[in-house]
LODO-756327 format. One record per residue: residue number from 1; residue in three letters; y, z, x of N, C-alpha, C, CB in turn. Coordinates in nm, 2 decimals. Atoms other than C-alpha are relative to their C-alpha. Glycine has a CB too. Layout:
<nodes>
  num  residu     n.v     n.w     n.u    ca.v    ca.w    ca.u     c.v     c.w     c.u    cb.v    cb.w    cb.u
  NUM     ala       Y       Z       X       Y       Z       X       Y       Z       X       Y       Z       X
...
</nodes>
This chain:
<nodes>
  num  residu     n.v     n.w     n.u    ca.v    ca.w    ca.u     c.v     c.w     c.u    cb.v    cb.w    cb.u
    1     unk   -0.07   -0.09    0.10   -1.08    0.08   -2.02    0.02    0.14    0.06   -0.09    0.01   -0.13
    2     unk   -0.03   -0.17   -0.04   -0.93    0.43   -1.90   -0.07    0.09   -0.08    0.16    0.05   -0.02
    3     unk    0.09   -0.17    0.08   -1.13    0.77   -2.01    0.13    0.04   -0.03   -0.11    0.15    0.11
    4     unk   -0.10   -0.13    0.04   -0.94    0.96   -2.24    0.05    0.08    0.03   -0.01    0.07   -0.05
    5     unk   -0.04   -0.15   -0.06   -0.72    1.28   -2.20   -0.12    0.07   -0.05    0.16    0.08   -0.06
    6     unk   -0.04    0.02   -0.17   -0.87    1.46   -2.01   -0.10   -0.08    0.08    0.00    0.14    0.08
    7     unk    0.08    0.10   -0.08   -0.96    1.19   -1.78   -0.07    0.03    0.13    0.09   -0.11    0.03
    8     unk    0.11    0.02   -0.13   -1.23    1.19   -1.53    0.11    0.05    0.13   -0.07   -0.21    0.01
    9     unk   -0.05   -0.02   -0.09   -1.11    1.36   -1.26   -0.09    0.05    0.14    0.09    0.08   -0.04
   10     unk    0.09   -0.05   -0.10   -1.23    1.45   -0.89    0.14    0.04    0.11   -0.13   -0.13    0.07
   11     unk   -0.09   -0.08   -0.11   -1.04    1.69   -0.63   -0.03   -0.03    0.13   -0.01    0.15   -0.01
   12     unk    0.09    0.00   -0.12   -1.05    1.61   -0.33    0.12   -0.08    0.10   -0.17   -0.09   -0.02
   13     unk   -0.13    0.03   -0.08   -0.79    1.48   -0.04   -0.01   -0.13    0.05    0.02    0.08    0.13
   14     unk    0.00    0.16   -0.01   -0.71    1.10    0.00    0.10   -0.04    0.08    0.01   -0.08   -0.13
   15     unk   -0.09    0.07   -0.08   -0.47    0.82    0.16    0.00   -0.14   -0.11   -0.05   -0.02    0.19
   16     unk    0.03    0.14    0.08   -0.50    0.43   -0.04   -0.02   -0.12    0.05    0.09   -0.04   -0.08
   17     unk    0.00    0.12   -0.12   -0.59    0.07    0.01    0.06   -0.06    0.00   -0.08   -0.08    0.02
   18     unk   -0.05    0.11   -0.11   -0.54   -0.20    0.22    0.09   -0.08   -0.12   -0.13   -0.10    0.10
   19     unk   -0.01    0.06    0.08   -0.26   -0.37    0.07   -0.03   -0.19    0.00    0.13    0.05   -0.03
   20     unk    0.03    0.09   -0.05   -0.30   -0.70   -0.01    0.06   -0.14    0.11   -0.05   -0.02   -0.08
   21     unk   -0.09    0.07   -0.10   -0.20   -0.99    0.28    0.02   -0.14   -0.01   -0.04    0.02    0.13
   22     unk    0.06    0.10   -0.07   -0.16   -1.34    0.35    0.06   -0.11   -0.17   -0.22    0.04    0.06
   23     unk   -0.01    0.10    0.11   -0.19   -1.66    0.06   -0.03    0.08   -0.09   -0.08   -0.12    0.00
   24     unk    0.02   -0.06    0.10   -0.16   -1.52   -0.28   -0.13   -0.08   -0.09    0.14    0.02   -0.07
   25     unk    0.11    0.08    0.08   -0.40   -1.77   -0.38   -0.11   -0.01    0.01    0.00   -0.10    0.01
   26     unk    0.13   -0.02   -0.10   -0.68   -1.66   -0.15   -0.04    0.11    0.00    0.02   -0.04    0.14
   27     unk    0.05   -0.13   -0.04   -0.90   -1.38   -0.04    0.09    0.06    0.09   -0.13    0.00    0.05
   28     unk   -0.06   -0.05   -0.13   -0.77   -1.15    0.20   -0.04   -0.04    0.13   -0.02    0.13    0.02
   29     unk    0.05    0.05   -0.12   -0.82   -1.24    0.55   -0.09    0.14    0.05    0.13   -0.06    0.11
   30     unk    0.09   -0.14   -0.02   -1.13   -1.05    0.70    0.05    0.09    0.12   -0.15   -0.04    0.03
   31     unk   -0.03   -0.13   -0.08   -1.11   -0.69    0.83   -0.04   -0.06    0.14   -0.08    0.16   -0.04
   32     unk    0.07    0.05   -0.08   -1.07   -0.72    1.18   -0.09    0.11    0.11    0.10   -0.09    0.07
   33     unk    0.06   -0.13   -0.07   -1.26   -0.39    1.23   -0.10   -0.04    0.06   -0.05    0.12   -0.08
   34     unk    0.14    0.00   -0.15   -1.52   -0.40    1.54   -0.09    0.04   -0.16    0.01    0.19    0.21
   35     unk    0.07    0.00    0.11   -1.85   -0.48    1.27   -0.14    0.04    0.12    0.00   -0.16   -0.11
   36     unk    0.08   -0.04   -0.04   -2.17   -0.34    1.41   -0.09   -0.12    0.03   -0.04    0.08   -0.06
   37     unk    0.02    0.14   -0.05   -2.35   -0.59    1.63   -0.16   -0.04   -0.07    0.00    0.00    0.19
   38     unk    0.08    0.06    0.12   -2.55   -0.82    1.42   -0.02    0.05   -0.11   -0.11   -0.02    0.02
   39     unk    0.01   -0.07    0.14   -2.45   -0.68    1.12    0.00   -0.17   -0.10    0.17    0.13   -0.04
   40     unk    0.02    0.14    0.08   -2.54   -0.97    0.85    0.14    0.02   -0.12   -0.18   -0.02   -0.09
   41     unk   -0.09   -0.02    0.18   -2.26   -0.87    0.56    0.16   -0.02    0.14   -0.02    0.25   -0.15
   42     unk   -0.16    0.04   -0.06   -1.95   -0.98    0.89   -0.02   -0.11    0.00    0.07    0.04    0.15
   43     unk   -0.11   -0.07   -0.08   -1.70   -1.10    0.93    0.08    0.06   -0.15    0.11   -0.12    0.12
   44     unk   -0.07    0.00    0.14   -1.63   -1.05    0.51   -0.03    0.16   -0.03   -0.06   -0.13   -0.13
   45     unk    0.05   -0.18    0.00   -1.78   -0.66    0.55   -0.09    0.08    0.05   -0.03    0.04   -0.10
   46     unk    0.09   -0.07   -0.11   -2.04   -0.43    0.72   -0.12    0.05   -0.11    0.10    0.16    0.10
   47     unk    0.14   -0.03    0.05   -2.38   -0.34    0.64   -0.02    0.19   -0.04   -0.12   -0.07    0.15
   48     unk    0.05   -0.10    0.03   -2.51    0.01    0.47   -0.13    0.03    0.05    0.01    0.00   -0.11
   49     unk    0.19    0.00    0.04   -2.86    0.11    0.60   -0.02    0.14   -0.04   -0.14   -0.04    0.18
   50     unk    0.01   -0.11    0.06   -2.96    0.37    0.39   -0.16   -0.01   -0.06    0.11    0.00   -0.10
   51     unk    0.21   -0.03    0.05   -3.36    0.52    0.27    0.01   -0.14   -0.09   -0.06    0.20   -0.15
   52     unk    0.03    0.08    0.12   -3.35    0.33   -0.04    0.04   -0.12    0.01    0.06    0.04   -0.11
   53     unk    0.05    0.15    0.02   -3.28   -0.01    0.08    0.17   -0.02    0.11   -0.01   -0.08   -0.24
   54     unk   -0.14    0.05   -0.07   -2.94   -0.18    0.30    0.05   -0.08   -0.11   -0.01   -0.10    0.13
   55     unk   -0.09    0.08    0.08   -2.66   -0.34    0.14    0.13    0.00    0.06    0.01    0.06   -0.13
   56     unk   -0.13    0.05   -0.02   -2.35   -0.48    0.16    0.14    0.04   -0.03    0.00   -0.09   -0.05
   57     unk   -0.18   -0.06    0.02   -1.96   -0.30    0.18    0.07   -0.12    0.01    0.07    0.12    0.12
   58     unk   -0.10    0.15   -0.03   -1.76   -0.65    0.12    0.15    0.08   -0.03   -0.03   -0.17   -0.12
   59     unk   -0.11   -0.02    0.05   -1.41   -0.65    0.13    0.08   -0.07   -0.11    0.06    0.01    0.10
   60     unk   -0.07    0.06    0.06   -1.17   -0.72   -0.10    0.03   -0.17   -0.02    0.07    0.06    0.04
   61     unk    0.00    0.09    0.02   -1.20   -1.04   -0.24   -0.12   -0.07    0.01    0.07   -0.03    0.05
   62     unk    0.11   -0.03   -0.02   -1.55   -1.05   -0.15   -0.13    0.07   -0.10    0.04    0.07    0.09
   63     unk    0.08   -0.05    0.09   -1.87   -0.99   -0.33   -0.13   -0.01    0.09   -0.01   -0.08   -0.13
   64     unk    0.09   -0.01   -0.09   -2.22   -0.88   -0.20   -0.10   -0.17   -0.08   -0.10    0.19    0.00
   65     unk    0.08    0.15    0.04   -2.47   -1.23   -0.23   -0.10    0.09   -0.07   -0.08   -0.13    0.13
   66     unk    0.13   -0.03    0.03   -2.74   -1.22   -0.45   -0.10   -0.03    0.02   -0.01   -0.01   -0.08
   67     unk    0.11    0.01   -0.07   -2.96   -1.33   -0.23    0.02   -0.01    0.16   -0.06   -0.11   -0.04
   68     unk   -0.03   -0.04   -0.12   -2.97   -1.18    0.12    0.09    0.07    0.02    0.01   -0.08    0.07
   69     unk   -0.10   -0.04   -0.03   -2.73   -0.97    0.27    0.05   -0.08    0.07   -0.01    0.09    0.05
   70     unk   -0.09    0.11   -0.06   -2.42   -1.14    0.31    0.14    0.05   -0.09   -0.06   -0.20   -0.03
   71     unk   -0.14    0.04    0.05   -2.05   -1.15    0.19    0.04   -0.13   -0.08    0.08    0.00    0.09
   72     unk   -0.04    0.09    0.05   -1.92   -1.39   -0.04    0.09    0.00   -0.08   -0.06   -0.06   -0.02
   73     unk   -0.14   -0.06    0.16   -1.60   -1.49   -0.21    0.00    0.00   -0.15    0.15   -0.09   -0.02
   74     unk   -0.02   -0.02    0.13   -1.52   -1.37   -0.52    0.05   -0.11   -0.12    0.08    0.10    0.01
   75     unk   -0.08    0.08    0.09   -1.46   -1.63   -0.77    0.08    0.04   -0.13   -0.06   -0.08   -0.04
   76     unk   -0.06   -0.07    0.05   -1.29   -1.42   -0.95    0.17    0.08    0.00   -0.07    0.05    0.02
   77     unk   -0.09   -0.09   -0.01   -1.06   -1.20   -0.78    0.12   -0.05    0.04   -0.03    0.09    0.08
   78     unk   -0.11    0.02   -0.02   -0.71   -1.20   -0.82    0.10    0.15    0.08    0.05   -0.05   -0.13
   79     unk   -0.08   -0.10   -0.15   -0.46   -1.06   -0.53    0.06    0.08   -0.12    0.16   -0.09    0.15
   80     unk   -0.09   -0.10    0.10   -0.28   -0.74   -0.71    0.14    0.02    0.06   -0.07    0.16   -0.01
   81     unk   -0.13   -0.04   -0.10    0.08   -0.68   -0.61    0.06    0.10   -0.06    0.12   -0.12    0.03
   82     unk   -0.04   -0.12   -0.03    0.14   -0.32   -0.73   -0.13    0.08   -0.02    0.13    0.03   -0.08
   83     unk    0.10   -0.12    0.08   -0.07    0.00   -0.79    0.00    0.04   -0.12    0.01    0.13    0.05
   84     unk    0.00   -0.03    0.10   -0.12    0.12   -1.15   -0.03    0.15    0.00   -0.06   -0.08   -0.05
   85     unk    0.04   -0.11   -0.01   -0.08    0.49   -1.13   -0.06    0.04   -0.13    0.10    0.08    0.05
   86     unk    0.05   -0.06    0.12   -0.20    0.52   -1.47    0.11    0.09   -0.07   -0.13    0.08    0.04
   87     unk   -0.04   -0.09    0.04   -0.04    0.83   -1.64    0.10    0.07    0.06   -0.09    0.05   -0.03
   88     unk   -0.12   -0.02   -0.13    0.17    0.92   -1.32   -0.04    0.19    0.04    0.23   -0.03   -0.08
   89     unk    0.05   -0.17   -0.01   -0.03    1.28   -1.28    0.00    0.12   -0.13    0.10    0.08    0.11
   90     unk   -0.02   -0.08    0.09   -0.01    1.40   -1.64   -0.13    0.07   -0.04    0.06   -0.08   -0.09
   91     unk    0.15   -0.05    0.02   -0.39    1.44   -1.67   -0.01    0.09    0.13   -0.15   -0.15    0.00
   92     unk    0.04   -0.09   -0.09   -0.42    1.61   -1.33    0.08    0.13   -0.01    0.01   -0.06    0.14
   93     unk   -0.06   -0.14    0.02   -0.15    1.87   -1.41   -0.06    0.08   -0.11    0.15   -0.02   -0.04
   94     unk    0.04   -0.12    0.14   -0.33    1.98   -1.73   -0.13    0.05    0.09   -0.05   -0.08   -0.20
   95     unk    0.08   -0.09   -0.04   -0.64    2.09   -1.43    0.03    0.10    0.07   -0.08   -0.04    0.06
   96     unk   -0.06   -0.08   -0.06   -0.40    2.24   -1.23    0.07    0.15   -0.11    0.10   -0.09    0.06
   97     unk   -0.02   -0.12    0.09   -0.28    2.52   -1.51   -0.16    0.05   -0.11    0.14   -0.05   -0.10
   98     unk    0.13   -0.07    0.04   -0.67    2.49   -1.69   -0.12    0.03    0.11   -0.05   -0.09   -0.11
   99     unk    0.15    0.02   -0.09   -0.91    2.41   -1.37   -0.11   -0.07   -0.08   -0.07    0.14    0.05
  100     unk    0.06   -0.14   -0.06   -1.19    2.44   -1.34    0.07    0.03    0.19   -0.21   -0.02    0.00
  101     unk   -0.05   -0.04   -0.13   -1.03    2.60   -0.98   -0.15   -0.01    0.12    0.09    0.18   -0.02
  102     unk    0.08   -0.01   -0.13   -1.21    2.56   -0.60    0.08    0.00    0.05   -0.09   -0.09    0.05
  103     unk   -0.08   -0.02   -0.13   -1.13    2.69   -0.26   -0.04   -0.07    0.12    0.00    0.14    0.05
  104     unk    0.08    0.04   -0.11   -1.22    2.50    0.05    0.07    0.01    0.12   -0.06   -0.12   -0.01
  105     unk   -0.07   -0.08   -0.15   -1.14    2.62    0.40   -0.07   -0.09    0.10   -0.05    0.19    0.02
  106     unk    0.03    0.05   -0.13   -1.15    2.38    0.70   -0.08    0.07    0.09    0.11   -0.03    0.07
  107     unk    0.09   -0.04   -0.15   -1.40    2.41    1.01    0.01   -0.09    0.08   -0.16    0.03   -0.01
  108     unk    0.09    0.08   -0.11   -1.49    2.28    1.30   -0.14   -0.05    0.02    0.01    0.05    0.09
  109     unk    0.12    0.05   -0.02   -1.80    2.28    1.25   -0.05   -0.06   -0.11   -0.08    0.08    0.04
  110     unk    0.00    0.05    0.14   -1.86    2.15    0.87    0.12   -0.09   -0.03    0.01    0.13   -0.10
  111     unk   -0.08    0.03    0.11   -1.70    1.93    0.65    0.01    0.04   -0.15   -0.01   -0.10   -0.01
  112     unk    0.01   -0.09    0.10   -1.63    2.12    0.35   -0.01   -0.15   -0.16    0.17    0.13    0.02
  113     unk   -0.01    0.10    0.07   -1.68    1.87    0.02    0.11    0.00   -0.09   -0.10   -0.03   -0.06
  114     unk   -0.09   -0.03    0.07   -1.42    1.81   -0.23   -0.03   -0.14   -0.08    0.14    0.05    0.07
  115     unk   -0.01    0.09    0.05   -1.54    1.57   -0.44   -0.09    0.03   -0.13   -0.02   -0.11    0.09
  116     unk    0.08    0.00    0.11   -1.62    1.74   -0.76    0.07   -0.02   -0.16   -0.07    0.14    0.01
  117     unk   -0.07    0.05    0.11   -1.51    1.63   -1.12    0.05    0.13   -0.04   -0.08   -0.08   -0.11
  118     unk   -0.06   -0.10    0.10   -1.23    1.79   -1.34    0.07    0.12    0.14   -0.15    0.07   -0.13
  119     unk   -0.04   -0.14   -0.11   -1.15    2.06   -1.01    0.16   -0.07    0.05   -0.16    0.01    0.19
  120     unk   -0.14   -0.05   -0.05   -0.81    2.17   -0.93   -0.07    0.05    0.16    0.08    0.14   -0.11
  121     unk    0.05   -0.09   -0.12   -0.87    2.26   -0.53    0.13    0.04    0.06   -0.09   -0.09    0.12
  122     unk   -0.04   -0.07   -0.07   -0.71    2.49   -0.31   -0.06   -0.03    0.15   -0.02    0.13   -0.05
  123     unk    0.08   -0.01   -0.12   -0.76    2.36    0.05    0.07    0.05    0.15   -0.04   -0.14    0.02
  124     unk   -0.03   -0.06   -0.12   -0.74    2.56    0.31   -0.03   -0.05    0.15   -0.03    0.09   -0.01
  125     unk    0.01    0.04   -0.13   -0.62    2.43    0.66   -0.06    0.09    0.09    0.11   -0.03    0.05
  126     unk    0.01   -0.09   -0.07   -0.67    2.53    0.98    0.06   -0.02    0.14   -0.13    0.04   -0.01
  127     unk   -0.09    0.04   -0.12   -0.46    2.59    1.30   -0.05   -0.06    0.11    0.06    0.11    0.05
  128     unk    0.06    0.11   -0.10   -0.48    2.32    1.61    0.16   -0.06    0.04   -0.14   -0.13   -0.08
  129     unk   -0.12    0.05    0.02   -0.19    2.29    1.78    0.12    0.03    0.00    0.00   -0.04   -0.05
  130     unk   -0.12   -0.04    0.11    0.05    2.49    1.64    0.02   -0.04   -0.08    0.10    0.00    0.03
  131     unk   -0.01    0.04    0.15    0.01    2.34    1.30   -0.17    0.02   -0.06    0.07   -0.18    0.00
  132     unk    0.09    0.03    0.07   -0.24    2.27    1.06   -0.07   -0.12    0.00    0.04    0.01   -0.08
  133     unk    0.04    0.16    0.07   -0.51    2.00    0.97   -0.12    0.07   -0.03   -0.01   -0.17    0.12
  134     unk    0.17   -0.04    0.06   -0.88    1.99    0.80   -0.05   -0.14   -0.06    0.01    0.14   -0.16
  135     unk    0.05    0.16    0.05   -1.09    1.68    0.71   -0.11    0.11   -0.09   -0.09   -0.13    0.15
  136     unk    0.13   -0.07    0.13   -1.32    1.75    0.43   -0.03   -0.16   -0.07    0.11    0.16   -0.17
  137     unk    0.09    0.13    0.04   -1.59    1.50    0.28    0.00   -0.03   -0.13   -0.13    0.02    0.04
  138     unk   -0.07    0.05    0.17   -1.53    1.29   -0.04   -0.12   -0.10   -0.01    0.20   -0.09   -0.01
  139     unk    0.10    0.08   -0.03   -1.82    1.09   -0.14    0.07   -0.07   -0.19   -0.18    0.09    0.04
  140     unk   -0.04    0.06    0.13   -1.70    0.84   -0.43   -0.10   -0.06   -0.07    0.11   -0.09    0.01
  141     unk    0.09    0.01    0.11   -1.89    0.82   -0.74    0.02   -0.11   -0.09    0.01    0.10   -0.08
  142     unk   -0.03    0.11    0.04   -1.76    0.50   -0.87    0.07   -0.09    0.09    0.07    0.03   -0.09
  143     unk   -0.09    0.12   -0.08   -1.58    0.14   -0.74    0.12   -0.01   -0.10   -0.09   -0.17    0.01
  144     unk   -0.12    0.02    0.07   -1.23    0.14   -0.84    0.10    0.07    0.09    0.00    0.05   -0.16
  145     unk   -0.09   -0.10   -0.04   -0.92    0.29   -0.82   -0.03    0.11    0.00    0.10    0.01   -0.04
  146     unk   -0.05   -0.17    0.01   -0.84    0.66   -0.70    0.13    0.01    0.09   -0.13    0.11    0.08
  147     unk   -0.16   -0.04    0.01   -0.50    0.86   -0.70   -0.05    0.19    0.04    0.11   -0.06   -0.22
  148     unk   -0.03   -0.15   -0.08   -0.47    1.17   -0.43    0.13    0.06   -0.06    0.04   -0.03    0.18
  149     unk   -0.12   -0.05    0.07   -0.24    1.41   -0.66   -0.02    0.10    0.09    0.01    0.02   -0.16
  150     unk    0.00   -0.11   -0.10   -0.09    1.62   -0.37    0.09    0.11   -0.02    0.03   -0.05    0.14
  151     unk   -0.13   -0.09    0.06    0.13    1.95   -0.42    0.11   -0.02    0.10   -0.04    0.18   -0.01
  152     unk   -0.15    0.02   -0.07    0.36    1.86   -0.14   -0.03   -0.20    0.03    0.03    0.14    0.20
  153     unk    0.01    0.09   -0.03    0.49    1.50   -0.05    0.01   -0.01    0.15    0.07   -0.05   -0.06
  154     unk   -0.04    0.09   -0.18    0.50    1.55    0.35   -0.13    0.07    0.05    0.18    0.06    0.14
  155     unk    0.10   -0.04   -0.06    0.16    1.61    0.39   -0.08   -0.11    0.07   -0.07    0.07   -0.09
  156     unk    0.08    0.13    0.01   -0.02    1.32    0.61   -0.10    0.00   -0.03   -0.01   -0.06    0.08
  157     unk    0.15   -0.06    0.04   -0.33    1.26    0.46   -0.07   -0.17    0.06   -0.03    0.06   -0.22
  158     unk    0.11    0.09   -0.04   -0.61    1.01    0.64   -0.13    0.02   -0.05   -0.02    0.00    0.14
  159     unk    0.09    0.06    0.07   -0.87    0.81    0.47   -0.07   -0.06    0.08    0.03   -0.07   -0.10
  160     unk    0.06    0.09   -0.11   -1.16    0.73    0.66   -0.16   -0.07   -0.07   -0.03    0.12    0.17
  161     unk    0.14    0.06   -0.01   -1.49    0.53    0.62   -0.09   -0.02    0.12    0.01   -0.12   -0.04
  162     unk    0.11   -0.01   -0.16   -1.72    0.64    0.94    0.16    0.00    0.08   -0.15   -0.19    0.05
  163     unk   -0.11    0.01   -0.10   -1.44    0.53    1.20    0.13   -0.08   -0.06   -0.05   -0.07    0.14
  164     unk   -0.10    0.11    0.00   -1.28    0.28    1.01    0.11    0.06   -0.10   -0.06   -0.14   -0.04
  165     unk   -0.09   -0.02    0.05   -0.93    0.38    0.86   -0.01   -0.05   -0.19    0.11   -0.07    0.10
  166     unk   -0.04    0.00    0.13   -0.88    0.33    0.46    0.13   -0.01   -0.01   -0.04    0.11   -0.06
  167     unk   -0.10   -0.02   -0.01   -0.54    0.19    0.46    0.06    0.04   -0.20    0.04   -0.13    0.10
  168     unk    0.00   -0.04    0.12   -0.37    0.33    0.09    0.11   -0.12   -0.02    0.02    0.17   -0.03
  169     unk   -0.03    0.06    0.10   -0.24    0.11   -0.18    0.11    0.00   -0.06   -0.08    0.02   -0.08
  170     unk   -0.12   -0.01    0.05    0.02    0.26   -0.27    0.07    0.15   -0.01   -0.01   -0.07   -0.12
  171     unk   -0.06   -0.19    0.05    0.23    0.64   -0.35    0.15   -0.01   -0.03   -0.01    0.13    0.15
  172     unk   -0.12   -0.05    0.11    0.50    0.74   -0.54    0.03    0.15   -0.06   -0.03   -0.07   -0.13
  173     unk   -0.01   -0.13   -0.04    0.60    1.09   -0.63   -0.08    0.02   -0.15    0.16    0.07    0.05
  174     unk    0.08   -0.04    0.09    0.43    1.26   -0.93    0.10    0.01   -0.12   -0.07    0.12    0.04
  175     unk   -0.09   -0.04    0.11    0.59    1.27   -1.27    0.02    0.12   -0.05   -0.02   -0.05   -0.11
  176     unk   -0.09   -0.14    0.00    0.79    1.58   -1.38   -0.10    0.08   -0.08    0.17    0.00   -0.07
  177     unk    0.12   -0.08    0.07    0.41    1.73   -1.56    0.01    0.13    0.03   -0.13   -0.05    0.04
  178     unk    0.06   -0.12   -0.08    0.38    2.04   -1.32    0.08    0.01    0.10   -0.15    0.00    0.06
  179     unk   -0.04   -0.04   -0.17    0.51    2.21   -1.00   -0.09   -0.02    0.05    0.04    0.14    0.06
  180     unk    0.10   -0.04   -0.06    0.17    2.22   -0.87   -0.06   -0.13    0.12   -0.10    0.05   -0.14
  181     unk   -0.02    0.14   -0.10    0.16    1.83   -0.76    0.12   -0.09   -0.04   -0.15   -0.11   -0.01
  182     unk   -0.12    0.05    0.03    0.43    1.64   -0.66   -0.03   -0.16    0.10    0.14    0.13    0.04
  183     unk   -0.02    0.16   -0.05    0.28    1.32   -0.47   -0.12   -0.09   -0.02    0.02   -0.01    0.17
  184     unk    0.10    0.11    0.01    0.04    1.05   -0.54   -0.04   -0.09    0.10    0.03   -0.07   -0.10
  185     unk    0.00    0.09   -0.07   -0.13    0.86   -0.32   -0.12   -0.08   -0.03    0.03    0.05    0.12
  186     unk    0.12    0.06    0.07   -0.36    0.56   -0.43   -0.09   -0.12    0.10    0.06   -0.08   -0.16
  187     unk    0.10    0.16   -0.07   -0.70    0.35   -0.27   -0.08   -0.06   -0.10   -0.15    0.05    0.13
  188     unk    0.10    0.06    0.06   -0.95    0.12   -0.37   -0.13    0.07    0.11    0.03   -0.17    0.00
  189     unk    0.11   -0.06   -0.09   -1.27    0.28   -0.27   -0.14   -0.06   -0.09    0.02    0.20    0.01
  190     unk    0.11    0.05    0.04   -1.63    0.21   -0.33   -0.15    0.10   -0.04   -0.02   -0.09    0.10
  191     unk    0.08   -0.06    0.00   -1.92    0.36   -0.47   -0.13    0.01    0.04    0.00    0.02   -0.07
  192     unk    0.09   -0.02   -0.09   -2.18    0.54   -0.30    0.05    0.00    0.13   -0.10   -0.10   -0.01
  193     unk   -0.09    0.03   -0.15   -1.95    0.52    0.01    0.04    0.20    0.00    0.19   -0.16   -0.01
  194     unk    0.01   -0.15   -0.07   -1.93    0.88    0.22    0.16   -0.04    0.08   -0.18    0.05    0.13
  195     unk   -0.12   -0.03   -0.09   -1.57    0.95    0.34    0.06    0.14    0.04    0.11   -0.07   -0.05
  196     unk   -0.02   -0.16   -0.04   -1.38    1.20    0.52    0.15   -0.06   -0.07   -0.02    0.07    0.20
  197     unk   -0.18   -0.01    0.04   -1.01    1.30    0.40    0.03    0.12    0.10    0.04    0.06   -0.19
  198     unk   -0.11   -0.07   -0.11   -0.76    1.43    0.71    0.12    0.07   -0.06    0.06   -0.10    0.09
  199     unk   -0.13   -0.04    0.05   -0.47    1.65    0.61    0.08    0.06    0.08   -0.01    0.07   -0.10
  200     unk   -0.08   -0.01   -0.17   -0.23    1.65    0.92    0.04   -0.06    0.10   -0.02    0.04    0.08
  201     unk   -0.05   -0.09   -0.04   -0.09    1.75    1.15    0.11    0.08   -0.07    0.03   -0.05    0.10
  202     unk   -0.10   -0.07    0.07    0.15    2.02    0.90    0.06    0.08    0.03   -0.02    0.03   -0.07
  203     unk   -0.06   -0.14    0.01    0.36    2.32    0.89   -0.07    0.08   -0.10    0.16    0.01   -0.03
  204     unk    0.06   -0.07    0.09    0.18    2.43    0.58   -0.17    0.05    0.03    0.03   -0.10   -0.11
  205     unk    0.19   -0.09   -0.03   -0.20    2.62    0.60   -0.07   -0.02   -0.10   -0.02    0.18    0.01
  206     unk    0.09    0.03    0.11   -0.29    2.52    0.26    0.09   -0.10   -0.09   -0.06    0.15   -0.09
  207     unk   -0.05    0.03    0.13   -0.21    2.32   -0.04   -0.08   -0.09   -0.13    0.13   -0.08    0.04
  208     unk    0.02    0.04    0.11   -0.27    2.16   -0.39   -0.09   -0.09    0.00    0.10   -0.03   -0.06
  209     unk    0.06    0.12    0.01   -0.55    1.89   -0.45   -0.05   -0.04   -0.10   -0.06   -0.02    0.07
  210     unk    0.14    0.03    0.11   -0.68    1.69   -0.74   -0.02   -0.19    0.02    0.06    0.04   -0.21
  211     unk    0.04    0.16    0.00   -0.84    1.31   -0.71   -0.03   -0.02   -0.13   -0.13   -0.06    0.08
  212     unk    0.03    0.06    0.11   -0.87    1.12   -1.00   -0.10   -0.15    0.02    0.14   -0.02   -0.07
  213     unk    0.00    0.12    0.02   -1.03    0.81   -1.11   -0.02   -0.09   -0.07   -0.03   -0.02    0.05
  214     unk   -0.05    0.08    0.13   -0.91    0.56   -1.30   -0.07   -0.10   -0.04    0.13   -0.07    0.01
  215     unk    0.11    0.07    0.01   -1.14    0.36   -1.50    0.12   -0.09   -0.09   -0.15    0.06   -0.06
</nodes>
């Protein structure tokens, strides 16, 4: 069920997922990302080791076992063949004229975070290059969709998980709500999962950000 206006939001800089490939009748075929050697949750997804216990990142189509770490298919899941922007940025334009407002300014040495609910952000690049770029850290608080509402549409933006790419789902431009964002761009992401968000190589030094996510 979607949260009400105003819906659950999180600011913060994205890209979307993998779309889906192959027999519509079937799981996806597995990532063929380099899996860490003797990881128990490949070739269907990669292992977490974390204080509180290891676990299982499956992919799509994919479910963690309930006994042992492992991957297994989903008897369930059906292939999706579009994104559902939800509302099309009508909830994120009402944080962009109320906020609450954040600034975050690229480093080299830091990842700055941007993954706090309800925030309108202001992110400030930083030059390399003769242009712009800035990665800043997004840690997602739920498994579902999320929709990168960006203020310009030629901004590239990379989604990463450790090394491995986050390919995005889908984008479309933003409905006529606001000046403030004008592009959407949507993943499937997972919770408890630490990512970085890339915004570059640009001409621009800053711009608009709000994440959402859609329940």
């Amino acid at each position: 069920m979607r949260i009400p206006f105003p819906a659950l939001l999180l600011a913060g800089g994205l890209a979307v997922l993998t779309a889906c490939g192959g027999d519509d009748d079937a799981p996806p075929a597995p990532d063929d990302t380099p899996q860490e050697q003797g990881d128990p949750c490949a070739p269907n997804g990669h292992i977490h080791r974390e204080p509180d216990g290891d676990w299982c990142h499956c992919n799509r189509g994919y479910l963690a076992s309930e006994q042992g770490l492992s991957c297994v298919a989903d008897p369930d899941y059906v292939p999706r063949e579009d994104f559902d922007f939800g509302d099309n940025g009508e909830h994120a334009c009402w944080h962009v004229t109320h906020g609450p407002f954040a600034t975050v300014t690229a480093s080299t040495e830091r990842q700055p975070r941007v993954d706090d609910f309800h925030t309108h952000y202001t992110v400030n690049l930083r030059p390399e290059g003769g242009q712009s770029v800035g990665t800043f850290s997004f840690k997602a608080w739920a498994t579902g969709d999320f929709v990168l509402y960006l203020s310009t549409p030629d901004v590239p933006v990379t989604v990463k998980e450790g090394e491995r790419v986050v390919e995005p789902v889908g984008t479309q431009a933003t409905g006529a709500f606001c000046d403030g964002l004008k592009q959407m761009v949507g993943y499937e992401l997972t919770d408890k999962v630490q990512y970085t968000l890339t915004f570059g190589p640009t001409p621009l030094t800053s711009l608009g950000l709000v994440i959402e996510n859609l329940q």
